[in-house]
PDB file as gemmi writes it, atoms N, CA and C in Angstrom:
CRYST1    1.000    1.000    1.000  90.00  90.00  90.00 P 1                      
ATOM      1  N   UNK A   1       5.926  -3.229   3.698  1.00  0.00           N  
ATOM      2  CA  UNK A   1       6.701  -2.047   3.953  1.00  0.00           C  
ATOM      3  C   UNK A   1       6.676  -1.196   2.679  1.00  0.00           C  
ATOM      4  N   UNK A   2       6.757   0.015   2.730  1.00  0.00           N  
ATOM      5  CA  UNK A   2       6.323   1.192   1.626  1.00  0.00           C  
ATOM      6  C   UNK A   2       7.979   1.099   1.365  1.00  0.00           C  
ATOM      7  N   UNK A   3       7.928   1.588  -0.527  1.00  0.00           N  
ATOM      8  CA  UNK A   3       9.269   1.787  -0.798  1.00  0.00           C  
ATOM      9  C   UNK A   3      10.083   2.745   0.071  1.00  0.00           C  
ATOM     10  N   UNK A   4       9.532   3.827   0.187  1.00  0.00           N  
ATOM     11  CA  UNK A   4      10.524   4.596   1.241  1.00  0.00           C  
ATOM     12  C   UNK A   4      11.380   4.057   2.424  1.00  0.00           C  
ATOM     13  N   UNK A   5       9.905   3.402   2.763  1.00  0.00           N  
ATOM     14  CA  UNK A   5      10.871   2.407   4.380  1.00  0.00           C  
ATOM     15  C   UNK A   5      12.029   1.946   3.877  1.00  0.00           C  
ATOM     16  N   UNK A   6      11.741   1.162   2.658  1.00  0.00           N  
ATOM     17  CA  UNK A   6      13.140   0.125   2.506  1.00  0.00           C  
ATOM     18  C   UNK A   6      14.172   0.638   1.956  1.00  0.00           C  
ATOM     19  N   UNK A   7      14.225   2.329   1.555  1.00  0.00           N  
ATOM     20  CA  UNK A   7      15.672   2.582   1.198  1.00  0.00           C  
ATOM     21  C   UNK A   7      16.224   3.512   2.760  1.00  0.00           C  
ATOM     22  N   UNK A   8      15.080   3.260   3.494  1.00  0.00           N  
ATOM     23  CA  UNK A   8      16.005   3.706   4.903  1.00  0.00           C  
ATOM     24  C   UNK A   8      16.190   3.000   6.478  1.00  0.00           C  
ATOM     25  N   UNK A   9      15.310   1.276   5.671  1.00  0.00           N  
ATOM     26  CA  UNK A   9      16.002   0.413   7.023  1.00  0.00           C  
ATOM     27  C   UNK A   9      17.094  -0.125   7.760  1.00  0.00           C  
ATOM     28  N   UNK A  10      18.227   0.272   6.972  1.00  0.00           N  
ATOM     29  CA  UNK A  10      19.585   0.147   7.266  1.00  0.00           C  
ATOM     30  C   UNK A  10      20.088   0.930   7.653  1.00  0.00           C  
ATOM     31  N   UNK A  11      19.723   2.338   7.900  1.00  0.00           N  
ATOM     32  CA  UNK A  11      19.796   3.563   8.760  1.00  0.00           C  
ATOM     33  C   UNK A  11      19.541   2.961  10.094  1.00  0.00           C  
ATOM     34  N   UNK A  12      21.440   3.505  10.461  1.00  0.00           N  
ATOM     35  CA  UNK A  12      21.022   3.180  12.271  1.00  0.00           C  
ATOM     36  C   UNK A  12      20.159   4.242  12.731  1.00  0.00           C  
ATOM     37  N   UNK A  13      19.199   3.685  13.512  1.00  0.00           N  
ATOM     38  CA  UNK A  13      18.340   3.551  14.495  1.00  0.00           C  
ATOM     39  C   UNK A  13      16.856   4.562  13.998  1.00  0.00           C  
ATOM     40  N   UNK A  14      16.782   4.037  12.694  1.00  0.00           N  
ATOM     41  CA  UNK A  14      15.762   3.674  11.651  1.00  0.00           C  
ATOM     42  C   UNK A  14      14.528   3.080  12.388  1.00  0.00           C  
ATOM     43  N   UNK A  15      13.699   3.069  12.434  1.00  0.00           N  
ATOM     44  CA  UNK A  15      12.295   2.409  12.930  1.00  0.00           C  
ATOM     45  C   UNK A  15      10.964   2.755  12.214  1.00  0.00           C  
ATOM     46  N   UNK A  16      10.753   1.674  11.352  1.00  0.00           N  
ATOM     47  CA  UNK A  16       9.891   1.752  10.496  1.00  0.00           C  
ATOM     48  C   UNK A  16       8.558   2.459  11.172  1.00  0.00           C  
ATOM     49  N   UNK A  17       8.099   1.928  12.413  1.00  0.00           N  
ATOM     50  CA  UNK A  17       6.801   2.577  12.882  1.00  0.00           C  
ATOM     51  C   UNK A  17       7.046   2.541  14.678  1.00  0.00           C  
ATOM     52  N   UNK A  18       7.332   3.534  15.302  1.00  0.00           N  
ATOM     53  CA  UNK A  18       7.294   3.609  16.397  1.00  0.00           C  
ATOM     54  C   UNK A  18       6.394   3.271  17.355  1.00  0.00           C  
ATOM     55  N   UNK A  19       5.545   3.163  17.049  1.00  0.00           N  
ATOM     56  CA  UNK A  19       3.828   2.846  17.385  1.00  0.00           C  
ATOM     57  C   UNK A  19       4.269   0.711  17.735  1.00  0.00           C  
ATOM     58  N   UNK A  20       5.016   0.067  16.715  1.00  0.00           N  
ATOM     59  CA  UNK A  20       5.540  -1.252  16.676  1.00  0.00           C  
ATOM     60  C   UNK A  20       5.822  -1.620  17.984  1.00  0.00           C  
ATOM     61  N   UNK A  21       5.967  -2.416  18.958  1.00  0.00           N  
ATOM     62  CA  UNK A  21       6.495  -2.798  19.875  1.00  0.00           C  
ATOM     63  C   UNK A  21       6.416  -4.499  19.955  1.00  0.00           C  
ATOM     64  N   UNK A  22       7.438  -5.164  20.782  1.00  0.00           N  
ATOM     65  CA  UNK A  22       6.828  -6.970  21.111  1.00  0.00           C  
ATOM     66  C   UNK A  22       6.298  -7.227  21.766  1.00  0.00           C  
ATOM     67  N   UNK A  23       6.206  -8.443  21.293  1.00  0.00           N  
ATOM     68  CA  UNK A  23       4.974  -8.921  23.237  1.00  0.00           C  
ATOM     69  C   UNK A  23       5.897  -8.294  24.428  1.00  0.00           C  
ATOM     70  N   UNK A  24       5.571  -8.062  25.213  1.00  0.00           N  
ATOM     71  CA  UNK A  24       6.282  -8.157  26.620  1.00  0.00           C  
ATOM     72  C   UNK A  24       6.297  -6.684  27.053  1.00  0.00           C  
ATOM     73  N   UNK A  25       6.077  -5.737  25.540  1.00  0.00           N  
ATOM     74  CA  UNK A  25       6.295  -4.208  25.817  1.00  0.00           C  
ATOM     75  C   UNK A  25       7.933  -3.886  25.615  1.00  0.00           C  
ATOM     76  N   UNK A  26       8.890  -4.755  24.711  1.00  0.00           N  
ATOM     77  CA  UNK A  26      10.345  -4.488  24.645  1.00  0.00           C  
ATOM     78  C   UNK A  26      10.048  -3.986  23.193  1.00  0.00           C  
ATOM     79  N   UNK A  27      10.585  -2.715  22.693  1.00  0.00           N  
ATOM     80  CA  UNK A  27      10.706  -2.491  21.756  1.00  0.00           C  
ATOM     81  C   UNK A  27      12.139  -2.540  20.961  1.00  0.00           C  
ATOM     82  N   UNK A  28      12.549  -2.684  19.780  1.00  0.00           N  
ATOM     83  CA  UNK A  28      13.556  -2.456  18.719  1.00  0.00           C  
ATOM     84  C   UNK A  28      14.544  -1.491  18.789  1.00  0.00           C  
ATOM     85  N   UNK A  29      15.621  -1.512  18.927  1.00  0.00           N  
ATOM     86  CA  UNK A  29      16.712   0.357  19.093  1.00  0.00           C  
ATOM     87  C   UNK A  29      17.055   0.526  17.845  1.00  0.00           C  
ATOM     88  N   UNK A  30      16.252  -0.132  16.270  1.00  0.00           N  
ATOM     89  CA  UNK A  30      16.904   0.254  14.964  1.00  0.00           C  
ATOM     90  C   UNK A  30      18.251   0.294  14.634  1.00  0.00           C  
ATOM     91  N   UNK A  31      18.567  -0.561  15.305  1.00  0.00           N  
ATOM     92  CA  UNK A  31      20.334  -1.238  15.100  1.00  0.00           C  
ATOM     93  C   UNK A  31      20.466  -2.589  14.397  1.00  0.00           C  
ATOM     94  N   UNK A  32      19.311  -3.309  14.058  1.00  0.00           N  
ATOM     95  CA  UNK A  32      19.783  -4.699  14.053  1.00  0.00           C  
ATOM     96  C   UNK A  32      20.317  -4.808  12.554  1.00  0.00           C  
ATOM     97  N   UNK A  33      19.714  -4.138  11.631  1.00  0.00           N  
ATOM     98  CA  UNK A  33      19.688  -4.460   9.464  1.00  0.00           C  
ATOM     99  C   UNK A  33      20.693  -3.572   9.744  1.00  0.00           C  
ATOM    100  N   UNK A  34      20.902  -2.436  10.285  1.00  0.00           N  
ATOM    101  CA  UNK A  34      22.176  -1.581   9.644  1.00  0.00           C  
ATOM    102  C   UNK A  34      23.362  -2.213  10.385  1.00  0.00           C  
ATOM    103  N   UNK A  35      23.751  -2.995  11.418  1.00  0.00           N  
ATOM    104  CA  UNK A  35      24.919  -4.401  12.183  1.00  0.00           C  
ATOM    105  C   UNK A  35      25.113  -4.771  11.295  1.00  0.00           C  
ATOM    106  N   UNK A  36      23.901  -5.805  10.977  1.00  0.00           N  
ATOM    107  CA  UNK A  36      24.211  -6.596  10.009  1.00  0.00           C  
ATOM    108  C   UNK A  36      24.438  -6.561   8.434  1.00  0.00           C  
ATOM    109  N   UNK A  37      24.501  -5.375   8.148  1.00  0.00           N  
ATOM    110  CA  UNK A  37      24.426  -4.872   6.620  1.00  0.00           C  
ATOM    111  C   UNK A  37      26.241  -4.975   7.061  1.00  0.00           C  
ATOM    112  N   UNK A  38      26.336  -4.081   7.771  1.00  0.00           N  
ATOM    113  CA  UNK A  38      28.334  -3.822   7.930  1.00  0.00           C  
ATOM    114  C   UNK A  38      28.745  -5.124   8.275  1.00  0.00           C  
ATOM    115  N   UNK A  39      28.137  -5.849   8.982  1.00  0.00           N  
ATOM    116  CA  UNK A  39      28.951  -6.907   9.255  1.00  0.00           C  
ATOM    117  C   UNK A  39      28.757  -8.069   8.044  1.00  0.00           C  
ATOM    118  N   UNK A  40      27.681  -8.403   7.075  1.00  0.00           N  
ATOM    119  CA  UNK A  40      28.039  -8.918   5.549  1.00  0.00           C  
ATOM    120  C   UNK A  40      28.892  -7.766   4.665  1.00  0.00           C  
ATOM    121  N   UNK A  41      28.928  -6.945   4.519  1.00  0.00           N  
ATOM    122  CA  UNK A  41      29.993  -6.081   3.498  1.00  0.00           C  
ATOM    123  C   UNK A  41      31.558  -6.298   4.237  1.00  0.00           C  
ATOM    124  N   UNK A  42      31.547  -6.244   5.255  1.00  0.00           N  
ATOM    125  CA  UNK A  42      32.927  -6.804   5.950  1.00  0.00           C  
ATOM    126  C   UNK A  42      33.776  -7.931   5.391  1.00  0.00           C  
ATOM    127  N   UNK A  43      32.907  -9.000   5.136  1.00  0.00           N  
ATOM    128  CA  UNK A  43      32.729 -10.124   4.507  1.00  0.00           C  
ATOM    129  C   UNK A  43      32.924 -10.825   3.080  1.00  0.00           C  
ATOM    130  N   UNK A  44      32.100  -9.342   2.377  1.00  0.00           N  
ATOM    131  CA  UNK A  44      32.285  -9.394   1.059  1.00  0.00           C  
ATOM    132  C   UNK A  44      30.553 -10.264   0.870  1.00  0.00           C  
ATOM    133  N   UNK A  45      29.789  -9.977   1.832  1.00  0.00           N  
ATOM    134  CA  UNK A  45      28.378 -10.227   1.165  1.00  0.00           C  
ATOM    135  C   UNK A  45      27.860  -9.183   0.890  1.00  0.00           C  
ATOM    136  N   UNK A  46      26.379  -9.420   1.117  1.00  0.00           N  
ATOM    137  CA  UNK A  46      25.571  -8.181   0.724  1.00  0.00           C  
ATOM    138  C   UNK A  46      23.885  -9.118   1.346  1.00  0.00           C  
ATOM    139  N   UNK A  47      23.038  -7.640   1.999  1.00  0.00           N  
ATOM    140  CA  UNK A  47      21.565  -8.346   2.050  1.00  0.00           C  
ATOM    141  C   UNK A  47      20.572  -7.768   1.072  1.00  0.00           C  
ATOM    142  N   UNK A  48      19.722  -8.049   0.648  1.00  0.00           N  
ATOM    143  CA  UNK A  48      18.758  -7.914  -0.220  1.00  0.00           C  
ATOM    144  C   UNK A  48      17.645  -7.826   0.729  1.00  0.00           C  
ATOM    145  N   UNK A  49      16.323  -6.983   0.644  1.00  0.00           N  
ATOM    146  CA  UNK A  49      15.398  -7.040   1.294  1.00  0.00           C  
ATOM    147  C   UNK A  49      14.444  -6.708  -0.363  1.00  0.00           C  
ATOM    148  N   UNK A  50      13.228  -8.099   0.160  1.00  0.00           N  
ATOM    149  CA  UNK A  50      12.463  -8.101  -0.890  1.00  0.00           C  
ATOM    150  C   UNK A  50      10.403  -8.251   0.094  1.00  0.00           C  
ATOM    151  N   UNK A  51       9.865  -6.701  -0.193  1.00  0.00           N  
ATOM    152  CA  UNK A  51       9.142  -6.502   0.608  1.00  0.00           C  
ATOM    153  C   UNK A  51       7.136  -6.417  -0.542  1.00  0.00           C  
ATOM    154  N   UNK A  52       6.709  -6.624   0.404  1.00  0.00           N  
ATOM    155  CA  UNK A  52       5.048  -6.708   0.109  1.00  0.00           C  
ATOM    156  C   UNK A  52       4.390  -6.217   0.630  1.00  0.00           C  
ATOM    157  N   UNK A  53       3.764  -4.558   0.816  1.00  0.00           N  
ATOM    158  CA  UNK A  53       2.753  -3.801   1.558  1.00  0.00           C  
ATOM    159  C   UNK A  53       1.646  -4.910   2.079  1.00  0.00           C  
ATOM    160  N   UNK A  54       2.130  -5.013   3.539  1.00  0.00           N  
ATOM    161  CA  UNK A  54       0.589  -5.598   3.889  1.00  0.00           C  
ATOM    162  C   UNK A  54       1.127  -6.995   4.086  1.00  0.00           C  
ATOM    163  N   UNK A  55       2.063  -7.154   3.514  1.00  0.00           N  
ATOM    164  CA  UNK A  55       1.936  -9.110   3.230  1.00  0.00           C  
ATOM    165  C   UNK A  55       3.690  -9.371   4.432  1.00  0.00           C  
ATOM    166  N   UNK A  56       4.800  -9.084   3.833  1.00  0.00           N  
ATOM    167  CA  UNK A  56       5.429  -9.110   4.867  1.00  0.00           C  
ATOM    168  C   UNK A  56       6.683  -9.011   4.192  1.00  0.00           C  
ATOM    169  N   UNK A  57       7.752  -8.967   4.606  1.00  0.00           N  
ATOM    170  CA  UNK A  57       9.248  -8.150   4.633  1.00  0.00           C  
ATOM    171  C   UNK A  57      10.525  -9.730   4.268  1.00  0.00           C  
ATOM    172  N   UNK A  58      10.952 -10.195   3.302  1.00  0.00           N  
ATOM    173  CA  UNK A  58      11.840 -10.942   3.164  1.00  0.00           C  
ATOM    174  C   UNK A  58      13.183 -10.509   3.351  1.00  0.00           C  
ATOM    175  N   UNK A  59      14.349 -10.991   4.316  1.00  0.00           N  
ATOM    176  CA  UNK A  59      15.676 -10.576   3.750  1.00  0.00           C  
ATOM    177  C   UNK A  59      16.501 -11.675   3.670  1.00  0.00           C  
ATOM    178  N   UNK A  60      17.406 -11.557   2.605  1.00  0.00           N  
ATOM    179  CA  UNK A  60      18.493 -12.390   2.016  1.00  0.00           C  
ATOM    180  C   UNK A  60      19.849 -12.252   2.225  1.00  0.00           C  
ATOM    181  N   UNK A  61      20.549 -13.102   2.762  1.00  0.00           N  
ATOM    182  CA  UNK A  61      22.241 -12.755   2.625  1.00  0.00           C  
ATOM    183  C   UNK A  61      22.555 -13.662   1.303  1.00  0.00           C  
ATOM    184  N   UNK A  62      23.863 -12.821   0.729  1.00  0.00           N  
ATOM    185  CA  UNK A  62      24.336 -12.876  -0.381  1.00  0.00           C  
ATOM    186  C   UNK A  62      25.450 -13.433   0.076  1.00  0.00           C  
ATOM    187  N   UNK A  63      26.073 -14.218   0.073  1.00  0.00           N  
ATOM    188  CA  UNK A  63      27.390 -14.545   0.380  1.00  0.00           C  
ATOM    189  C   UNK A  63      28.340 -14.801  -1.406  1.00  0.00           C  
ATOM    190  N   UNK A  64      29.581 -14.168  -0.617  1.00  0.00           N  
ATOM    191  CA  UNK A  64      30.104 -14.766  -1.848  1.00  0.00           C  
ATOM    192  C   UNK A  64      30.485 -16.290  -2.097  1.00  0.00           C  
ATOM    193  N   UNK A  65      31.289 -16.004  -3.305  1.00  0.00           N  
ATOM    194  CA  UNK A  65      31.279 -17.707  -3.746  1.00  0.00           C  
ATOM    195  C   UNK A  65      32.883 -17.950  -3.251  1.00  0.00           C  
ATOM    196  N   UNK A  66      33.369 -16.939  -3.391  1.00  0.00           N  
ATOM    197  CA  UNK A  66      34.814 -17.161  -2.923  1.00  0.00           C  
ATOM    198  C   UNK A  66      35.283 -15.747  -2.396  1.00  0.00           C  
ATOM    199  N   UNK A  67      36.451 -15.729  -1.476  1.00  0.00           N  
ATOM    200  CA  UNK A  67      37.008 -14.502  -0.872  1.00  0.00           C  
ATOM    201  C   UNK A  67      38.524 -14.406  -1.629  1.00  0.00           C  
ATOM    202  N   UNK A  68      38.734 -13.215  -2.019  1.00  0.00           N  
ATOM    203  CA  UNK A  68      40.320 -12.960  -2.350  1.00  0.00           C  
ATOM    204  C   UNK A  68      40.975 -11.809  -1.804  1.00  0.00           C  
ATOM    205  N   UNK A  69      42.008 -12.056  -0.787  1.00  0.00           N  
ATOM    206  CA  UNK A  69      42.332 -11.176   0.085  1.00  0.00           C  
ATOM    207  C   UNK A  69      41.699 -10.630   0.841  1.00  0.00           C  
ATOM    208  N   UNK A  70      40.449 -11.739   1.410  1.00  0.00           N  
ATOM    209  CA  UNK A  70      39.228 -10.868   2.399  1.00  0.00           C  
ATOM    210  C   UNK A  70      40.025 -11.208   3.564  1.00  0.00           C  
ATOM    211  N   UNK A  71      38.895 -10.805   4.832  1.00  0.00           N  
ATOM    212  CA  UNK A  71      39.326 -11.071   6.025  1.00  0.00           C  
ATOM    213  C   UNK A  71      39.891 -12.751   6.586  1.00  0.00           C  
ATOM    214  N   UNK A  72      39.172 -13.502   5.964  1.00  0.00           N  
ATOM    215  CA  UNK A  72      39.539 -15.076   6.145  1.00  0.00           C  
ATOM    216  C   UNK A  72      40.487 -15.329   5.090  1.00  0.00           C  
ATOM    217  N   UNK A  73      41.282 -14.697   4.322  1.00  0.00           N  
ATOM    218  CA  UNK A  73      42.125 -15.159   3.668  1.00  0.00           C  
ATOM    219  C   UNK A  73      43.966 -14.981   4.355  1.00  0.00           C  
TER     220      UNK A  73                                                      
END                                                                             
């Protein structure tokens, strides 16, 4: 993925290449990284995406080590 992509895949309904589709012919609605970005900051995580033109797209949740006055507290 080109740097550009990755400072705008967390943009709802973001789609890196429209042309992309899955087997079956179901394509992506560019909702899924920007859900889940709000739903770890909710949390008090965070995701990291660590990417390679050509090679392929890593992402990481960050969790914290402890919550203080988060939602589970």
């Amino acid at each position: 993925m080109r740097e550009e992509e990755l400072s705008k895949v967390f943009d709802r309904f973001y789609r890196v290449d429209s042309a992309r589709t899955r087997s079956g012919g179901a394509s992506g609605s560019g909702l899924g990284l920007s859900l889940a970005k709000d739903i770890a900051e909710a949390v008090g995580a965070r995701i990291e995406l660590n990417s390679t033109e050509g090679r392929g797209t890593e992402a990481s949740i960050i969790l914290p080590t402890s919550v203080q006055n988060g939602p589970l507290s």
